[in-house]
C-alpha positions in Angstrom: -14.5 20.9 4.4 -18.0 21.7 3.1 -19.1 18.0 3.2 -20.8 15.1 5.1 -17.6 13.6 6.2 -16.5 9.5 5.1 -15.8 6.8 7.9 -12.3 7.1 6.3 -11.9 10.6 6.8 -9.2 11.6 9.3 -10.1 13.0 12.8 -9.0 16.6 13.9 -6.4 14.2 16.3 -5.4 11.9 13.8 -4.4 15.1 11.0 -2.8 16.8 13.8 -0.1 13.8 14.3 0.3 13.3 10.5 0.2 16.8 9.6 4.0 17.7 10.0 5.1 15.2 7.5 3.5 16.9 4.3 5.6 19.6 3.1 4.2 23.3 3.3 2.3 25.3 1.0 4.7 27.7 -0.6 3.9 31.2 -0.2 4.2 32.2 -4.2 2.7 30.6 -6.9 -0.4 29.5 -7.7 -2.8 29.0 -4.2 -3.6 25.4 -3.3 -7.4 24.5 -4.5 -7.1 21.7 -2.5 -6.1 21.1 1.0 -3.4 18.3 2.2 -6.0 17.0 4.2 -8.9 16.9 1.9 -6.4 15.1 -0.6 -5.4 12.7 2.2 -9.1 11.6 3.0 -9.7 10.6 -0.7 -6.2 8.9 -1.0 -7.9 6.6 2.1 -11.5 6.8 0.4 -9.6 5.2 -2.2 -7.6 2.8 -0.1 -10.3 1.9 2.2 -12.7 1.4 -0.7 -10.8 -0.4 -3.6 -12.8 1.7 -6.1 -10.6 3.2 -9.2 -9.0 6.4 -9.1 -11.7 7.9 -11.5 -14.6 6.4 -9.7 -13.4 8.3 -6.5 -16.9 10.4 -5.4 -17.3 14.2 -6.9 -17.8 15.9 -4.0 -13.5 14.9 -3.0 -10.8 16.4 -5.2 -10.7 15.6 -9.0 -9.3 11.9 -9.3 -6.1 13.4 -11.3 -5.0 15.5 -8.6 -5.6 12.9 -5.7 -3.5 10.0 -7.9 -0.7 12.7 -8.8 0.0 13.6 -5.0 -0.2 9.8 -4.1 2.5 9.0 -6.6 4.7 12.1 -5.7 4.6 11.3 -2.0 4.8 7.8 -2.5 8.3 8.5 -4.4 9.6 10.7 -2.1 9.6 8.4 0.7 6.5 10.3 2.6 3.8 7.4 3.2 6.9 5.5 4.5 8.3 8.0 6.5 4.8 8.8 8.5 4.2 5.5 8.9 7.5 4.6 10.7 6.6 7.5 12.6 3.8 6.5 13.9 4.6 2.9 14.9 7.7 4.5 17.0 4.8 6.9 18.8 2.5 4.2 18.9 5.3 1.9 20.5 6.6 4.2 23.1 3.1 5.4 24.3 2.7 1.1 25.0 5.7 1.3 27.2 7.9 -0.2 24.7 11.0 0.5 22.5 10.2 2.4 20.1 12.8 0.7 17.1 12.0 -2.8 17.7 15.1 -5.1 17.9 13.7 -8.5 16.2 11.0 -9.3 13.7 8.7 -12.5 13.0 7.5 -13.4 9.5 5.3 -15.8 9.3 5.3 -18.9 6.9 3.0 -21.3 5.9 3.3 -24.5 3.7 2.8 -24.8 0.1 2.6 -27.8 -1.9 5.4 -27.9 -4.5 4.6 -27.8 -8.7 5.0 -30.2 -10.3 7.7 -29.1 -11.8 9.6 -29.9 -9.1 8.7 -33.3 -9.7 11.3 -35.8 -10.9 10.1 -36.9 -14.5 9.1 -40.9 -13.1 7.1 -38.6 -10.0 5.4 -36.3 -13.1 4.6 -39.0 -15.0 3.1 -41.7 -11.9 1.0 -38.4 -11.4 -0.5 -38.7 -14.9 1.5 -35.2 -15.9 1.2 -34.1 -19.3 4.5 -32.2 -19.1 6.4 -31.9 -22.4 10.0 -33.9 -22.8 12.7 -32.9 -24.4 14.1 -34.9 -27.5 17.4 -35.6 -25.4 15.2 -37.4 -22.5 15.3 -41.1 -22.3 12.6 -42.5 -22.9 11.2 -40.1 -24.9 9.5 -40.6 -28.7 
């Protein structure tokens, strides 16, 4: 890496536990421009940043190649794959199962539409909701 390095960029210890996941460079063929790890740091420029693909800075991969390998290893299950990963590590170094055995999801309370509102509720409520020839009442 011939650059000043980006708060999102990955530590030497960080790549090394995330490393195994990315498939290998293949000995025939074109050689790799590009690194894995160089295109990972923009993919998390990019994610840490919210800028657009073509805004990502010029001194990281071309924006083209960075979007191309998120959407390949976003299809093949990769992102996923480290991730899961990585909570099981991260849960077995804390001293506990690494599959947890329950989730919580939590909820919050929303106000209903008013189109779940009876049509006598919609209309004390001053709605301007259209009716439908068939409803009584209607003009």
């Amino acid at each position: 890496m011939n650059r000043k390095a980006y708060p999102s960029d990955l530590t030497d210890e960080q790549w090394d536990l995330i490393e195994p996941f990315f498939p290998p460079v293949l000995k025939w063929g074109r050689p790799r421009v590009h690194s894995y790890r160089e295109i990972v740091n923009a993919i998390f420029y990019y994610v840490k940043t919210g800028c657009q693909w073509r805004h990502l800075p010029h001194d990281l991969p071309p924006w083209g190649t960075i979007e191309y390998y998120f959407s390949i290893w976003k299809r093949s299950g990769l992102w996923k794959q480290a991730h899961d990963a990585l909570v099981r590590q991260t849960r077995a170094e804390a001293g506990r199962d690494p599959d947890p055995s329950a989730g919580v999801i939590d909820s919050q309370s929303v106000k209903t539409t008013e189109a779940a509102l009876s049509p006598a509720s919609a209309e004390k409520r001053g709605s301007r909701g259209k009716r439908s020839a068939t409803t009584p009442g209607s003009r």
